[in-house]
C-alpha positions in Angstrom: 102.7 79.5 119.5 104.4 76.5 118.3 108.2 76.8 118.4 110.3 76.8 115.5 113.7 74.5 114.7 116.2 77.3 113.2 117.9 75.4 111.0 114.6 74.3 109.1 113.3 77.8 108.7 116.5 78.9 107.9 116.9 76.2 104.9 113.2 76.7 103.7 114.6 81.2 103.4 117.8 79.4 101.8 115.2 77.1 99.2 113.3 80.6 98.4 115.9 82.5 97.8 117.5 79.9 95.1 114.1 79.4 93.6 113.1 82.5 93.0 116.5 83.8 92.4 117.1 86.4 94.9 120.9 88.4 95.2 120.3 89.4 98.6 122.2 92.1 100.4 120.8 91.4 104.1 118.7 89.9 106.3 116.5 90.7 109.6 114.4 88.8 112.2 111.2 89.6 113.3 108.8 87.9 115.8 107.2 86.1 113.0 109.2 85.8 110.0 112.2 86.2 108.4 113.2 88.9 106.0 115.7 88.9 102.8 116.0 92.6 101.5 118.0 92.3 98.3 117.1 92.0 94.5 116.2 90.0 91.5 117.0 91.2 88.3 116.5 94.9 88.2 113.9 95.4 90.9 114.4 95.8 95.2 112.9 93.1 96.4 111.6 91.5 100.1 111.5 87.8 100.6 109.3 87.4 103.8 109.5 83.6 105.4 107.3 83.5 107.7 107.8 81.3 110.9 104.5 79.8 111.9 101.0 78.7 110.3 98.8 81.6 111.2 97.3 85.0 110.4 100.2 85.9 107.4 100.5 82.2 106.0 98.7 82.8 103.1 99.2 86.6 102.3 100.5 85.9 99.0 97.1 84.6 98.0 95.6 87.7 99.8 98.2 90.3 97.9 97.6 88.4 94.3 93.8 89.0 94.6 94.4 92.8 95.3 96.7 93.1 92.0 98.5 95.8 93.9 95.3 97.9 94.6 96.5 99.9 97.3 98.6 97.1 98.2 102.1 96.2 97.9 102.7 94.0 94.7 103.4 90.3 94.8 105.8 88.5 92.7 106.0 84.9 93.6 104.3 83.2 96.8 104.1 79.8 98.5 103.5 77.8 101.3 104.5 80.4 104.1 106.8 82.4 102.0 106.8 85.8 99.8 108.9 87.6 97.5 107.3 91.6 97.3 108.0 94.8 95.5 110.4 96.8 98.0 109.0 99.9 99.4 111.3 102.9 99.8 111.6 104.4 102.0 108.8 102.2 103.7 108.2 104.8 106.3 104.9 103.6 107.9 101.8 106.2 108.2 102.2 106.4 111.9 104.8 108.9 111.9 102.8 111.0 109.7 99.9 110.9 112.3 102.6 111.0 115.9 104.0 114.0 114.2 100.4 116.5 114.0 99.1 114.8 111.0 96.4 112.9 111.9 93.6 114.1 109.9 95.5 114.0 107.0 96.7 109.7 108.3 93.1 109.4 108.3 91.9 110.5 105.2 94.9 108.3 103.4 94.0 105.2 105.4 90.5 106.1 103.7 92.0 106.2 100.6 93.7 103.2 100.7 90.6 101.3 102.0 88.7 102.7 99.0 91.4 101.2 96.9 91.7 97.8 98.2 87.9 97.1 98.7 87.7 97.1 94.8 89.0 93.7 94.6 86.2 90.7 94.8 85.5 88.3 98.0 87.8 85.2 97.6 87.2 81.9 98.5 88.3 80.4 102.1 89.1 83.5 103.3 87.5 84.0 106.9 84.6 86.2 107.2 83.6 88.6 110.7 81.2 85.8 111.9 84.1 83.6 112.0 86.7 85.8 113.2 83.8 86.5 116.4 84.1 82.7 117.9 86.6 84.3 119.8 83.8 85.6 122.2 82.5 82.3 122.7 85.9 81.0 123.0 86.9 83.7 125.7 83.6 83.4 127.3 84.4 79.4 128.0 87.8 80.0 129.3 87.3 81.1 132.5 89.9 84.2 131.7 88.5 87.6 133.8 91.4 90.2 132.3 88.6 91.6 129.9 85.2 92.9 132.2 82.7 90.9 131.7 80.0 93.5 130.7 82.4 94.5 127.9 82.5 91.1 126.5 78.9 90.7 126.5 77.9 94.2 125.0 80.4 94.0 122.4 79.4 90.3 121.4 76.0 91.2 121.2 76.8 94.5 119.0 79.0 92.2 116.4 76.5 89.6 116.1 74.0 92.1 115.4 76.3 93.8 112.7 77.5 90.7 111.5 74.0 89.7 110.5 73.3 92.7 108.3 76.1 93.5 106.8 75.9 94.9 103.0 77.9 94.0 100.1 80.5 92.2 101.7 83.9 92.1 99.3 87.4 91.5 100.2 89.4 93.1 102.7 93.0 93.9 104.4 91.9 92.9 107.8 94.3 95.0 109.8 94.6 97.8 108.0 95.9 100.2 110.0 99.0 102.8 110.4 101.9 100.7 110.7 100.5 98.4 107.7 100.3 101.4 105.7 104.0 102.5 104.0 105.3 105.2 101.8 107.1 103.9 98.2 108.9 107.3 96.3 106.7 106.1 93.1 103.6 104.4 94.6 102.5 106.2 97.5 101.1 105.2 100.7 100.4 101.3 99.9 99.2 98.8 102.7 101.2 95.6 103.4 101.0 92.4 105.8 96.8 91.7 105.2 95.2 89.1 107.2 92.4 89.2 105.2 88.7 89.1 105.6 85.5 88.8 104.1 83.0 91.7 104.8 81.2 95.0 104.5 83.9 98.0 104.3 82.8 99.3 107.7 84.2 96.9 109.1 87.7 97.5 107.9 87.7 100.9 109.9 88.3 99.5 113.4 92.1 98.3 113.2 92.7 102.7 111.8 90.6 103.4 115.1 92.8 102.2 117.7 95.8 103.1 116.6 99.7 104.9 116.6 99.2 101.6 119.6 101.9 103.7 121.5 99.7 106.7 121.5 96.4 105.9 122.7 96.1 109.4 124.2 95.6 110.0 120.5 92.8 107.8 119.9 90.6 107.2 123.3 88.9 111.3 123.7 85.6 111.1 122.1 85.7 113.9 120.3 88.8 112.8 118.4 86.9 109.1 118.0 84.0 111.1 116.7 86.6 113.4 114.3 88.0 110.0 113.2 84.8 108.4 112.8 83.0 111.3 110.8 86.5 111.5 108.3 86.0 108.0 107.3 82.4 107.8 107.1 82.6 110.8 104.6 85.3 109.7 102.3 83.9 106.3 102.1 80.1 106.8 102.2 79.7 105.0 105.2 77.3 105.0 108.7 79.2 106.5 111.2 77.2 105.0 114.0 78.0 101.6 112.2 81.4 102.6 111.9 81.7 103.5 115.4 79.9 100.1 116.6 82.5 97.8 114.6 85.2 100.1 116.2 83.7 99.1 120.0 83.1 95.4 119.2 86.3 94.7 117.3 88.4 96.4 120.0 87.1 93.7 122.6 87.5 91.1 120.5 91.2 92.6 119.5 91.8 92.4 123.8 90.5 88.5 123.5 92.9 87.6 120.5 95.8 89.0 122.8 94.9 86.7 125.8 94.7 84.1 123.5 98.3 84.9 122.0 99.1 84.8 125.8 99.9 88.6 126.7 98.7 89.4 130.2 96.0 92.8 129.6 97.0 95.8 132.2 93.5 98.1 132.7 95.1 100.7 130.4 94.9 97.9 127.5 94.7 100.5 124.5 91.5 98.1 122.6 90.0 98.1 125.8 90.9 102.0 126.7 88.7 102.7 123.1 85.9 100.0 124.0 85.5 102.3 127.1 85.5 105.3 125.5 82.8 104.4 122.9 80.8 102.5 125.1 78.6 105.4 125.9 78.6 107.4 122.6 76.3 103.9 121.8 73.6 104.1 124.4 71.0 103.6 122.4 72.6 100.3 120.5 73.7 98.6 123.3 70.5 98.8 125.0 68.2 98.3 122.2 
């Protein structure tokens, strides 16, 4: 990741905060932004800055074309910046599902899927197929942190799903439990989209593999298959397809890490699930 000169990010949050005329109270740091947590006007408000071209750069766009259907509500964006509706507390779903809740954190990451895959597919946003050059790309680098056998099986399997896909619309992209937050008048409500392109199936896999820091939680097959069975109810889906997005997009999850530069241990949580759903698809992987 490129580095970034302080001062200049710090004068384009200083810019934001003038234009959109923000009274701000504090500010935090993060890996890849900067955050302004004051108001404007009468409403709580978040200016996000956001360091670096990449995966958030454009999440304004993505949150405008939701209208705050099951997503947190935009007021201004622009080039790498944000100004959002406040969410308190903004306690992330995780801590519903780390503390015994887990079927009910499923069935609301359901719900908010259901909501945000009303809105329509929006131009230059990235679809699945192009998200999966990152086999290819892995394949070429010589890297051997990921098994090989993996990387093939689950390339095959997302190529295959990626070519029969069925009414594809717009999605979060990483939708999962730490992107999902609680607001005292809104709810659960997702935040931070990447956005994607694709058939709602496919929006399942990020929920799968996650609390991260809990992968005991996630990697039993009969939990995967509880999981998998919960979403494919609420939201009318294929479980089997559900289950084969959830295997392929957690090997290609391991390749974006060695491509952000993070060295894989074998107990790699996306590659921990890939293993454990490997066999419960036999019968695709070998057909």
């Amino acid at each position: 990741m490129t580095s970034v000169d302080s001062s200049e990010l710090w004068r384009r949050v200083e810019d934001r905060i003038a234009a959109w005329r923000v009274l701000v109270a504090c500010t935090r740091e993060t890996e890849s932004s900067i955050l302004a947590f004051g108001r404007r006007g009468d409403k709580p408000v978040v200016l996000k800055v956001i360091k670096n071209r990449g995966d958030e750069w454009r999440c304004g766009e993505l949150l405008e074309a939701f209208e705050g259907q099951g997503t947190v509500r935009v007021y201004e964006h622009g080039e790498g910046a944000i100004l959002l509706e406040r969410l308190i507390p903004g306690t992330t779903l995780a801590s519903v599902s780390l503390n015994g809740g887990d079927d009910e954190a499923t069935d609301i990451l359901a719900d908010v899927i259901a909501k945000i895959a009303s809105a329509p597919p929006v131009h230059a946003v990235p679809t699945p197929e192009e998200w999966g050059r990152g086999f290819e790309r892995y394949a070429a680098s010589g890297d051997t942190q990921i098994e090989k056998h993996l990387v093939l099986e689950a390339h095959r399997v997302y190529s295959a799903l990626c070519g029969s896909q069925s009414r594809p619309r717009l999605l979060h992209g990483d939708l999962h439990h730490y992107n999902v937050l609680w607001d005292a008048e809104r709810g659960w409500v997702a935040v931070d989209p990447k956005g994607v392109v694709g058939e709602i199936a496919y929006e399942v896999g990020a929920a799968l593999r996650n609390p991260y820091e809990q992968p005991a939680m996630f990697i039993e097959p009969r939990r995967i298959e509880k999981r998998v069975d919960r979403f494919a109810l609420k939201l009318e889906l294929d479980p089997k397809r559900v289950l084969a997005w959830a295997f392929a997009h957690a090997v290609l999850s391991a390749v974006w890490a060695v491509e952000d530069g993070f060295a894989l241990e074998r107990d790699h949580p996306p590659i921990v699930l890939a293993r454990a759903i490997r066999p419960m698809l036999e019968g695709l992987l070998h057909s």
